[in-house]
C-alpha positions in Angstrom: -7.2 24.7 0.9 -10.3 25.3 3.0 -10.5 22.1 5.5 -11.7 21.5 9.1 -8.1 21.3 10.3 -6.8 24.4 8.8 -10.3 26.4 10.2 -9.0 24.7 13.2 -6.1 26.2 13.2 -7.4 29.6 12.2 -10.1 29.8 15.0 -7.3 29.1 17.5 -4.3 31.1 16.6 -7.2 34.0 16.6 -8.2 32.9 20.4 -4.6 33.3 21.4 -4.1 36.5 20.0 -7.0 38.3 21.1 -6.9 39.3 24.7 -11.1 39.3 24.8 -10.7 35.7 24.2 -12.3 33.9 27.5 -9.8 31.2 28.9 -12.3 28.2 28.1 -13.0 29.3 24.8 -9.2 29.0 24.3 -8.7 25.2 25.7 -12.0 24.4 23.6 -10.4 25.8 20.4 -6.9 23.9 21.0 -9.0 20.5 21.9 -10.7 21.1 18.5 -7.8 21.6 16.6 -5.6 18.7 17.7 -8.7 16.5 17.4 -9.2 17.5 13.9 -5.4 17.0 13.7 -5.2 13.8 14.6 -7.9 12.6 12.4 -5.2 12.7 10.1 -1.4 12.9 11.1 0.1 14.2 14.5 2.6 16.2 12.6 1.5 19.7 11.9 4.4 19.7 8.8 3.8 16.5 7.3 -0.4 16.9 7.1 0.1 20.7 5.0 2.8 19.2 3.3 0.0 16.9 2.2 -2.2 19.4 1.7 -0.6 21.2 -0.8 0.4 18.1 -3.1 -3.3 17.1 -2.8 -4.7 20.6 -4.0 -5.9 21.0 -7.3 -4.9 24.6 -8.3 -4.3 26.4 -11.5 -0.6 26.2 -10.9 -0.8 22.0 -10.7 -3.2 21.9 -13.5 -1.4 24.3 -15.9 1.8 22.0 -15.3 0.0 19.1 -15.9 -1.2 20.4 -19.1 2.0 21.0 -20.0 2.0 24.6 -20.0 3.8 26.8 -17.9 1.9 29.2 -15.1 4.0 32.1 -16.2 6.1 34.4 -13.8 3.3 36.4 -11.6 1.5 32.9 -11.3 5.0 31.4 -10.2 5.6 34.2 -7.4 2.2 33.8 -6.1 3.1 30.0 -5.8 6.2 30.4 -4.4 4.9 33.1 -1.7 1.9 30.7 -0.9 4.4 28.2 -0.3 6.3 30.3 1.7 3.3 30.9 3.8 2.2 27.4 4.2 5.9 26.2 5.8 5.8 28.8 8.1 2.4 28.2 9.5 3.5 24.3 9.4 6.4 25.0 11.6 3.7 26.6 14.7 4.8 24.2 17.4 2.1 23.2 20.4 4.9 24.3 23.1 4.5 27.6 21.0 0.5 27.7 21.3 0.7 26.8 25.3 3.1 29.8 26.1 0.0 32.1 24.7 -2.2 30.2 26.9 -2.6 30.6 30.8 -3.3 27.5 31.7 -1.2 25.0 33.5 -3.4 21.8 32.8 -2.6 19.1 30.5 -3.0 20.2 27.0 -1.6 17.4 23.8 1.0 18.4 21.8 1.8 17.7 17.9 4.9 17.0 15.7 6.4 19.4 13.3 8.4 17.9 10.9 10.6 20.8 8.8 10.2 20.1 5.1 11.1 22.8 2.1 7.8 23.2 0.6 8.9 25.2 -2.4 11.4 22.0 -3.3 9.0 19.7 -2.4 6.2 20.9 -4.3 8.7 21.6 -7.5 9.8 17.7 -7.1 5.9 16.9 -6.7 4.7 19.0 -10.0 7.8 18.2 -11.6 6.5 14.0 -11.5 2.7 15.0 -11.5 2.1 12.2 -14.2 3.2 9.8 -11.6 1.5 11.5 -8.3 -1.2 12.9 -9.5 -3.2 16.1 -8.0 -7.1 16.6 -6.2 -8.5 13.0 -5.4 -5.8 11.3 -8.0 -3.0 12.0 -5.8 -5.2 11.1 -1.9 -6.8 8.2 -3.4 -6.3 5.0 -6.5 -9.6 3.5 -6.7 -12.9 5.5 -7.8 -16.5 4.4 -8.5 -19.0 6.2 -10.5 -22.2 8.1 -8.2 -24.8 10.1 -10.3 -22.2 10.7 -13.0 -19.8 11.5 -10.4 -16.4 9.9 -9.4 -15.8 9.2 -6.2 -13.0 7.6 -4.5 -12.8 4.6 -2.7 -11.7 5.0 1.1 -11.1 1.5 1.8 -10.1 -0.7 -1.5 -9.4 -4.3 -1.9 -5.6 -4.6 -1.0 -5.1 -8.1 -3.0 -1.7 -7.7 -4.9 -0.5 -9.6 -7.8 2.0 -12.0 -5.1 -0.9 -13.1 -3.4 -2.6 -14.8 -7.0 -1.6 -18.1 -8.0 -1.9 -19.9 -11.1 -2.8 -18.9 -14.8 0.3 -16.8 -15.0 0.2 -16.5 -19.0 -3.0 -14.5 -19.0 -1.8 -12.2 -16.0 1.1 -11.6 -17.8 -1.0 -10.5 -20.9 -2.6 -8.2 -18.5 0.5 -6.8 -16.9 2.2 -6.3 -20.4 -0.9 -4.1 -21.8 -1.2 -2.2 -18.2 3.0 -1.4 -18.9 2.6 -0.1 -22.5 -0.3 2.3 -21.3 1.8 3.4 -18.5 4.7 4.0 -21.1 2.1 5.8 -23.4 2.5 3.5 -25.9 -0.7 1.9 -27.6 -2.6 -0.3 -25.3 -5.6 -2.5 -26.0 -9.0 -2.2 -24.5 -9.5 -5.5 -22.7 -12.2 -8.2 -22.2 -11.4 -11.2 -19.7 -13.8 -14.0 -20.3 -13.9 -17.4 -18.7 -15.7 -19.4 -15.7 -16.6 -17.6 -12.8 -14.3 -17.7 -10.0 -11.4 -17.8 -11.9 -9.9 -14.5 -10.7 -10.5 -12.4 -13.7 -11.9 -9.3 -11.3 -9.0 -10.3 -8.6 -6.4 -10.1 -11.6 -7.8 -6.6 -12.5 -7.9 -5.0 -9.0 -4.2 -6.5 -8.1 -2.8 -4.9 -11.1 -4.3 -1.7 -10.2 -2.5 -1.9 -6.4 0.8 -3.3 -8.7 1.0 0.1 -10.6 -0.9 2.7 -8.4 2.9 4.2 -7.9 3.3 4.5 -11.1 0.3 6.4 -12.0 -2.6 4.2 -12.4 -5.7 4.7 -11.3 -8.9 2.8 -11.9 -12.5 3.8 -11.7 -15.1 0.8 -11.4 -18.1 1.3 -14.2 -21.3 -0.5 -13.5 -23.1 -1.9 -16.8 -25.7 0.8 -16.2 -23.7 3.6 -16.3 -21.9 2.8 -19.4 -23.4 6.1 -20.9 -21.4 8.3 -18.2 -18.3 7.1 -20.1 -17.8 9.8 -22.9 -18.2 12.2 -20.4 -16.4 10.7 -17.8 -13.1 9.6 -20.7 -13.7 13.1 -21.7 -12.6 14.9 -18.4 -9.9 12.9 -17.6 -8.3 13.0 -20.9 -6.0 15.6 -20.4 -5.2 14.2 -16.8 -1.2 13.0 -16.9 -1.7 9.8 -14.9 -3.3 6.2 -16.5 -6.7 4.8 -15.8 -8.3 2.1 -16.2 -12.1 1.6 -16.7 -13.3 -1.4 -15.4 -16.7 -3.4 -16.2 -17.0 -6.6 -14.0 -19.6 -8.9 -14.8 -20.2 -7.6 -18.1 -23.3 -9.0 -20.2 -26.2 -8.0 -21.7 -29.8 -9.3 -23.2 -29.6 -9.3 -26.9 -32.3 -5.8 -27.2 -30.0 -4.2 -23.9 -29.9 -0.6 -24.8 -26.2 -0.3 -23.2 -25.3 -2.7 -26.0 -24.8 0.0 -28.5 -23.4 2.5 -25.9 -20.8 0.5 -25.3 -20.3 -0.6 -29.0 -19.7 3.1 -29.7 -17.5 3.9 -27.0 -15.1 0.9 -28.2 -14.9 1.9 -31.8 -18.0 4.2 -33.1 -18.1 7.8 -31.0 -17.5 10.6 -32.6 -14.8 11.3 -30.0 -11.3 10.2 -30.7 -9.8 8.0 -27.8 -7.7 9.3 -25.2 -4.4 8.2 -25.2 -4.0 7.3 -21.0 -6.9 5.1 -20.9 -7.8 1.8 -21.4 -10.9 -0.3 -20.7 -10.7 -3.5 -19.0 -13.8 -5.5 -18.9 -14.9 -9.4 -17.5 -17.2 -11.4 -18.7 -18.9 -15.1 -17.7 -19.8 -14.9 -21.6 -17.6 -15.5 -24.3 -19.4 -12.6 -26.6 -20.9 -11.0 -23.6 -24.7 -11.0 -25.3 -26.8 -13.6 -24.0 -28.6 -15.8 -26.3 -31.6 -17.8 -26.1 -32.3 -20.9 -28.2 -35.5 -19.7 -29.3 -33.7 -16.7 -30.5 -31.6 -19.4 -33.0 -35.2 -20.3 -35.2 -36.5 -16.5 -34.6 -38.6 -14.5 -37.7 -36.0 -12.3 -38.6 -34.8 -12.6 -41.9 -31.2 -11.1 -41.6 -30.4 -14.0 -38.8 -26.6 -14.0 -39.9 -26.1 -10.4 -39.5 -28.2 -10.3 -36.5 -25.4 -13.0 -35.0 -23.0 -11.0 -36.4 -23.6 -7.4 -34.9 -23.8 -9.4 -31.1 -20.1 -11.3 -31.8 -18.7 -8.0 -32.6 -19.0 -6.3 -29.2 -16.1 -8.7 -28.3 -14.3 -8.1 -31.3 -13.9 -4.5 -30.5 -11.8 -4.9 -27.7 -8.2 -5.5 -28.7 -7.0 -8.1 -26.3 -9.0 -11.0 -25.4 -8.2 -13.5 -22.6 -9.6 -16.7 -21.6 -9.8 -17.7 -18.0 -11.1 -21.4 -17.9 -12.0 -23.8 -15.5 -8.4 -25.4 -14.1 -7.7 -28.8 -14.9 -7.1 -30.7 -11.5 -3.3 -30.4 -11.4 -4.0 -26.9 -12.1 -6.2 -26.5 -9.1 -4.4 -28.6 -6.9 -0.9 -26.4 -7.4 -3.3 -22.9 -6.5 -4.4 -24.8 -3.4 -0.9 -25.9 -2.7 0.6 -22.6 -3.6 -2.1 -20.7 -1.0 -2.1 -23.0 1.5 2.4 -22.4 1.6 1.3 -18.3 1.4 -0.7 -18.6 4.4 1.4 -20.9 6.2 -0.7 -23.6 6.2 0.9 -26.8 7.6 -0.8 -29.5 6.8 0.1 -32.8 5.0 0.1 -32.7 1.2 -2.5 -36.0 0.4 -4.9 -34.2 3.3 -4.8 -30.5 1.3 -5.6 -32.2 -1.7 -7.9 -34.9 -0.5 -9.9 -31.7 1.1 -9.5 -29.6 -1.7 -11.0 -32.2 -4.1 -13.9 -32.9 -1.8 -14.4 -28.8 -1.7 -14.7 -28.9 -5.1 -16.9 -31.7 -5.9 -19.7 -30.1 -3.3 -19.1 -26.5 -5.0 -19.8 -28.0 -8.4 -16.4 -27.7 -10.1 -12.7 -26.2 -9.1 -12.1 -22.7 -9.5 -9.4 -20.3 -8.2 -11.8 -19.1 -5.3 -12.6 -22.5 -4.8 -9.2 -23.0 -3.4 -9.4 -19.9 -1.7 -12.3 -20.9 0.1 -11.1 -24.6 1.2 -7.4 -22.8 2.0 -9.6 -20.1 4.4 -11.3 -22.8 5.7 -8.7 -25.3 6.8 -6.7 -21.9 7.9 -9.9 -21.4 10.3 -9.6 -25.1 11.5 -6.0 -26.0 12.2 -5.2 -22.8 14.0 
């Protein structure tokens, strides 16, 4: 557990007791370790408390894997535990008694928590909580083969999207059975831009986040990261998703195949808590010239056939199309009540169809966009 705040601490507990210590050293040390405090919580108890759930030891790992840490592992928990509530319980009014100073120095909270039952309740649900960067954050990216969380996520929930409800559902129904460890299909969303494929995806994620899902954003370039990537979080107890926005390639794209054998042709079997969720503007993801139709090559059928089966591969396919216009005019309707919008119903839609006609068709974000934008002008 080696963090700025707890070095913090450290350096200031060791000005206090050392007599050596110069006064201003001591009021520079205390500044330093509230500040880093504060950062994060103003409750000494609650932030180690934190701490420990967030900390990828042996102990959490071991558990995880279902296997137990055995009895000298446990007592060394259990006494580190120990440890950690005391120092959490070190109060500021504490601290200021050890400190000859009678200027203003900022205090902290010190909420009193049982860390050894706390941590047992914590370990005991680790499939749902997670440990390390599972538990702090929901939302990763890939960086040089890396995964890195994302501090500040899209927040869009599943409330907030209106309209093609069947296809969500779809969605929400695979997401469940992969949370329940049951089968779950890998997942292609195709359809017209705009339709809220990637918004579907991402409000899922939020939906189930408490549950133990966690999703980790894959660009198209990266897609040979993912046997290594699938293979270190196989034996991790929560559910992720890997998502592929945008997916498509060009008919000789090297990722083609990578992708291909990750689906259905690696070596390695698949893991059990985790799916792949990808979009797509194209219906078999390869694009396709017309002079590729009359080309020179003399298996043409089987050429067409190894591109269509990329889509194949994925379990569950789901169309998002273009809405009809009562279709588009019920998501306008249905943001414009969300957002309070309080304008007259033939105005909304006379708007919204004029939106439409200048964006070149309606779409979910195009009544979004017209709903933002009347929001921006009638308030």
């Amino acid at each position: 557990m080696n963090c700025r705040t707890m070095q913090s601490l450290s350096a200031l507990l060791k000005c206090v007791s050392s007599e050596d210590t110069a006064l201003d050293e001591t009021i520079h040390a205390y500044a330093d370790f509230v500040s880093d405090l504060y950062r994060h919580h103003n409750d000494l108890g609650t932030y180690i408390l934190t701490l420990v759930f967030e900390d990828e030891n042996i102990c959490m790992i071991k558990k995880a894997q279902n296997t137990e840490p055995g009895d000298k592992m446990q007592a060394c928990l259990e006494n580190e535990l120990l440890s950690l509530q005391e120092i959490s319980q070190i109060t500021s009014e504490d601290v200021k008694k050890c400190i000859d100073y009678d200027g203003f120095l900022p205090d902290w909270d010190n909420t009193v928590y049982d860390f050894r039952s706390e941590y047992r309740e914590r370990i005991d649900n680790v499939g749902k909580f997670g440990y390390g960067i599972y538990a702090k954050y929901y939302m990763f990216i890939v960086k040089d083969g890396n995964i890195v969380p994302v501090k500040h996520p899209d927040e869009i929930k599943l409330s907030q999207l209106i309209g093609y409800e069947t296809q969500r559902q779809m969605i929400i129904d695979n997401t469940i059975a992969l949370l329940r460890g049951k089968p779950a299909s890998n997942v292609l969303l195709t359809g017209d831009a705009g339709t809220g494929k990637s918004s579907s995806v991402k409000a899922i994620a939020n939906e189930y986040r408490d549950q133990g899902l966690r999703i980790i954003e894959i660009r198209k370039d990266q897609l040979h990261d993912i046997p290594v990537i699938m293979d270190s979080l196989s034996k991790n107890p929560l559910k992720f998703i890997l998502f592929i926005d945008d997916l498509s390639f060009e008919s000789d794209d090297d990722n083609f195949g990578a992708l291909k054998a990750i689906l259905e042709g690696s070596v390695s079997a698949r893991a059990a808590n985790i799916a792949i969720y990808a979009t797509s503007n194209r219906r078999h993801l390869v694009k396709e010239n017309f002079s590729e139709r009359n080309g020179d090559d003399v298996h043409r059928n089987d050429t067409v056939q190894q591109l269509i089966s990329l889509s194949e591969r994925f379990g569950l396919k789901i169309s998002f199309s273009k809405p009809a216009k009562d279709e588009y005019l019920k998501i306008v309707s249905g943001l414009a009540k969300q957002n309070g919008l309080d304008i007259p119903e033939d105005k909304l839609f006379e708007e919204a169809e004029r939106f439409a006609i200048a964006k070149s068709g309606r779409s979910a974000r195009a009544a979004k966009q017209i709903v933002d934008r009347l929001i921006a002008e009638n308030t």
